[in-house]
N, C-alpha and C positions, 0 to 999 in steps of 0.2 A: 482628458477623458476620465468622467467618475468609474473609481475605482469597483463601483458595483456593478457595475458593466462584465466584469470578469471572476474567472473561476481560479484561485489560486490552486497551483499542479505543485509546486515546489517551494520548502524553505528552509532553507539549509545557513543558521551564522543570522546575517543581517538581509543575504540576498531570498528573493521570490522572484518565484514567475506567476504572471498568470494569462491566460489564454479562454479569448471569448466563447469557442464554439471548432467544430471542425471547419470550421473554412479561414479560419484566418487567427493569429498566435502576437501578442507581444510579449518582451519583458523588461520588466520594471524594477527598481530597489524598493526594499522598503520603506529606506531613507532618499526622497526627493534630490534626485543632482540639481545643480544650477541652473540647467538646460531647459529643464523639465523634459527631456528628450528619452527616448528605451537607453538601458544601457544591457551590455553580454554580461551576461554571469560567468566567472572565472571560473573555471576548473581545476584550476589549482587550489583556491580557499576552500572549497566545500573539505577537498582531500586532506586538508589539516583538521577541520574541524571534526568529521566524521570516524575516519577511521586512521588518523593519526598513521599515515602512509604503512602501516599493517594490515595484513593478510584478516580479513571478518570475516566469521561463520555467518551466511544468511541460510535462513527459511522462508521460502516461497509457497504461502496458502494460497490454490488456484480453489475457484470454490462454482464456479460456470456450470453449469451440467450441458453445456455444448461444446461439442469436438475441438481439439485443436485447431484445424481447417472452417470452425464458423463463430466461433467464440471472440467476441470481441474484448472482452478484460483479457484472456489470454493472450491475445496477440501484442498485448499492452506487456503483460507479465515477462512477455519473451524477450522483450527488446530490451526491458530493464537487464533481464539477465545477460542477455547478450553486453550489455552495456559492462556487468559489473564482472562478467566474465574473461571481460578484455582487460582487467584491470588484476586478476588472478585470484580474486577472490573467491570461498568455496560456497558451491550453494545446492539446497535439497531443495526439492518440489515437492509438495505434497498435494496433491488430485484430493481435495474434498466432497468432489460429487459423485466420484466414483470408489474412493476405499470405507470398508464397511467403519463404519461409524456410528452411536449413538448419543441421543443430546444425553446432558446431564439428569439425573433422579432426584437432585437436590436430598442425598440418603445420609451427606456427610461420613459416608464411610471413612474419607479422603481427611478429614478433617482440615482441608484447606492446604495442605504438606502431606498427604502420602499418595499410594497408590489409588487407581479409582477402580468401582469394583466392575468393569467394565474391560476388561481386556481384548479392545478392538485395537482400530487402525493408528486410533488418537493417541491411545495408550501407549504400544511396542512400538510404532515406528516413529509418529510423528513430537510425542513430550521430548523423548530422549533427544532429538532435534533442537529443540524449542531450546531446552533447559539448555542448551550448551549453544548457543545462539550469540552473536553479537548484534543483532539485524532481525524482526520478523517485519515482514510483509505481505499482507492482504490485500488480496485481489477478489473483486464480487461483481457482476455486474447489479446495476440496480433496479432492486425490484418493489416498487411499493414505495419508493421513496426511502427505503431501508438499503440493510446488504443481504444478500443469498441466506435462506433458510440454511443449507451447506456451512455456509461461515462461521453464522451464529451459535451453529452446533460447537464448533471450534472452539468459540469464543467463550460461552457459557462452560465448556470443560478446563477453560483455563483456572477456575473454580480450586482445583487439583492441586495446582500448585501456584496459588497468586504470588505466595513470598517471592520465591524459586524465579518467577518470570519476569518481577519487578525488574526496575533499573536497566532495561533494556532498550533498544532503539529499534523504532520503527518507522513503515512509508506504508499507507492507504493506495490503490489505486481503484478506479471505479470509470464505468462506462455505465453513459444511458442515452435514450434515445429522446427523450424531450432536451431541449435545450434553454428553456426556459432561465432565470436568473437564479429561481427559488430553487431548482432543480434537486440538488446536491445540498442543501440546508441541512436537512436532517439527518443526514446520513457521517456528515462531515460534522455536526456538533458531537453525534454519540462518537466518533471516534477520536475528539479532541477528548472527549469525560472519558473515553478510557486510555488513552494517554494520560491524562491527569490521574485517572486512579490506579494503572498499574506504575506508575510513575516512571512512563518512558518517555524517549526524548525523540519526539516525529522531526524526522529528517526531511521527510519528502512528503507530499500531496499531487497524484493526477485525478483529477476532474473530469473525467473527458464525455462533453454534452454533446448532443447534437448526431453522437453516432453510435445508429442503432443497428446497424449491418456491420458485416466483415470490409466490404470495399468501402463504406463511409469511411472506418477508422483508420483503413489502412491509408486512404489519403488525405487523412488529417496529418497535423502537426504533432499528436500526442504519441505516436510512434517515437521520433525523434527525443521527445522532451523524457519519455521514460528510459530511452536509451542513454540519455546522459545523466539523467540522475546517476543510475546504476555506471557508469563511467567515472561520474564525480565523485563516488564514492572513497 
């Protein structure tokens, strides 16, 4: 099966997953067995890799401006936690499309290291988060072919403190309703260039095409695959 066929969700070390669509899920290495056959991804490796069987601060940016009950990134976001909950690690949520927030001014008050002159939600509740973070994770669903106006607000106030955030590790998740191959193109490169530029180390990737309802996702495979990331952690 050519590998463009599929949307990689996960890569953690040497292993990946990737899964075509809500209706059906393989996974693969990224190194070819003998077989050519799927192989499971161990649970155990990622947990060396990742967080070196210690307790990690994560940050969970939910950035949906739909309810818990119809939001489909969220329902993705939940099961991650649930996943990495079960493994006792600590984690904040921070609601993007509901705490007051605003984008960046670009005024350099901040001069890239200090306070910004903005004392909302980004500021008090969710840097001090950040900053002391082992883990952030973005959740958006897709809009445009991008992530949530919500996110980017986020993203563009990292601004603030880019030194301060570097060197950290992160996991993308995303929903959308085309399923298409090209789907997640563009959304999935800008989040590799800033992994490259805050110089963090992506742990995970869900992709999740094909589901543009609450009950599409919920009977997809990307439920499962976000709860073991966050397991595997």
């Amino acid at each position: 099966m050519n590998r463009r066929d599929f949307i990689r969700v996960l890569s953690v070390g040497t292993m990946a997953l990737y899964v075509s669509g809500c209706g059906s899920a393989v996974v693969q290495s990224d190194r070819p067995n003998q077989t050519n056959q799927p192989v499971e991804s161990n649970a155990d490796e990622p947990s060396t890799i990742v967080s070196g069987g210690s307790t990690m601060n994560i940050v969970v940016i939910n950035s949906s401006p739909h309810s818990e009950s119809q939001s489909t990134s969220r329902f993705l976001a939940q099961k991650f936690i649930d996943g990495a909950s079960s493994k006792g690690h600590n984690i904040f949520t921070f609601d993007a499309a509901n705490e007051d927030t605003h984008p960046c001014k670009g005024c350099d008050h901040c001069h890239m290291d200090g306070d910004c002159i903005f004392k909302d939600a980004i500021e008090t509740k969710l840097m001090p988060k950040m900053l002391d973070a082992d883990l952030l994770v973005l959740v958006t669903p897709l809009y445009y072919f991008g992530m949530s106006a919500q996110l980017k607000i986020i993203v563009d106030r990292f601004y603030s403190r880019t030194t301060r955030l570097s060197g950290k590790k992160s996991i993308m998740i995303s929903t959308a309703w085309n399923s298409a191959d090209w789907t997640m193109e563009a959304l999935q490169n800008h989040y590799e260039t800033l992994v490259r530029y805050m110089d963090w180390t992506d742990v995970g990737q869900v992709w999740a095409t094909g589901c543009g309802t609450r009950s599409m996702v919920e009977r997809s495979e990307f439920g499962d695959v976000a709860y073991n990331i966050g397991a595997g952690l």
